[in-house]
C-alpha positions in Angstrom: 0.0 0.0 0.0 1.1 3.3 -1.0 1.2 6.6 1.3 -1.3 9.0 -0.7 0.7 11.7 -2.4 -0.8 14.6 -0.5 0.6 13.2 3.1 2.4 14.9 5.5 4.5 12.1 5.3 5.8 12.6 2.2 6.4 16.0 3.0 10.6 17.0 3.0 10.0 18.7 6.4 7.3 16.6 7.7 9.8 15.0 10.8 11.2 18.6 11.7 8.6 19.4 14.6 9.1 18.8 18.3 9.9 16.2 20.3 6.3 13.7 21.1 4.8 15.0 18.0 4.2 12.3 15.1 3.0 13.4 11.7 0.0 11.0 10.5 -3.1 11.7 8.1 -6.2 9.5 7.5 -7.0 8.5 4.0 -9.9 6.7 1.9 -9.3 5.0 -0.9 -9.9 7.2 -4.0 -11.3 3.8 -5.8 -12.9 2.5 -3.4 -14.2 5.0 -0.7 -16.9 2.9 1.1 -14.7 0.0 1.9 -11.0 1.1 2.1 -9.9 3.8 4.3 -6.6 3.7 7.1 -4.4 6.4 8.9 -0.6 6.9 8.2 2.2 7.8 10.8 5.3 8.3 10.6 7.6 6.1 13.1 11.3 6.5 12.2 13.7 8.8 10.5 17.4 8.1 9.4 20.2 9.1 7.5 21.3 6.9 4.3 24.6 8.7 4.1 25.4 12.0 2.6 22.1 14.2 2.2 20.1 10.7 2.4 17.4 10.2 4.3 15.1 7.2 4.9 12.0 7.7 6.7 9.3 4.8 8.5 5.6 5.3 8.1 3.3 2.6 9.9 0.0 2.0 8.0 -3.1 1.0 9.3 -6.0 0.0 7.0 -9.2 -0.9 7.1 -10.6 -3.1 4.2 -13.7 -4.1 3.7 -14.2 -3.9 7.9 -11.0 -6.1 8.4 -7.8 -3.7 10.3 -4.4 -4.9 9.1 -0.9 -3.2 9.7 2.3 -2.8 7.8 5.2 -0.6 7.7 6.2 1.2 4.8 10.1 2.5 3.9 10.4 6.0 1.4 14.1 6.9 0.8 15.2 9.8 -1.3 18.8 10.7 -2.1 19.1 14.2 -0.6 16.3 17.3 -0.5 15.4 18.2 -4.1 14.9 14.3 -4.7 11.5 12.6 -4.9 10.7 10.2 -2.3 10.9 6.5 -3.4 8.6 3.7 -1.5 11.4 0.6 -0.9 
């Protein structure tokens, strides 16, 4: 499952805020609306060396009233790079 592009988890500055705060945003499914919806949050930053950076969003979705979890990786090379899921 992908992170919708719109998310504050895809945003370059999204993990600069203070310490206890945790960027997240609820979705729905643009396809299917009435049975796929979930919340995004973002659970780890790292480097990747040089201007790298790697970042950890946990995913929960609900599909078709059945909750499931994963975690998703987005890298990006340095600043002006896109994100990339891994």
């Amino acid at each position: 499952m992908e992170v919708p592009s719109g998310s504050p988890l895809r945003n370059p500055n999204g993990g600069e805020r203070s310490a206890g705060w945790t960027p997240s945003t609820s979705w729905t499914s643009p396809t299917k609306p009435n049975s796929v919806s979930g919340k995004s949050s973002l659970v780890g930053m790292d480097s990747t060396g040089g201007t790298g950076e790697r970042r950890t969003a946990r995913q929960l979705v609900l599909k078709n009233g059945e909750e499931m979890s994963e975690d998703a990786r987005f890298c990006r090379a340095g600043a002006s790079s896109p994100w990339t899921q891994t």
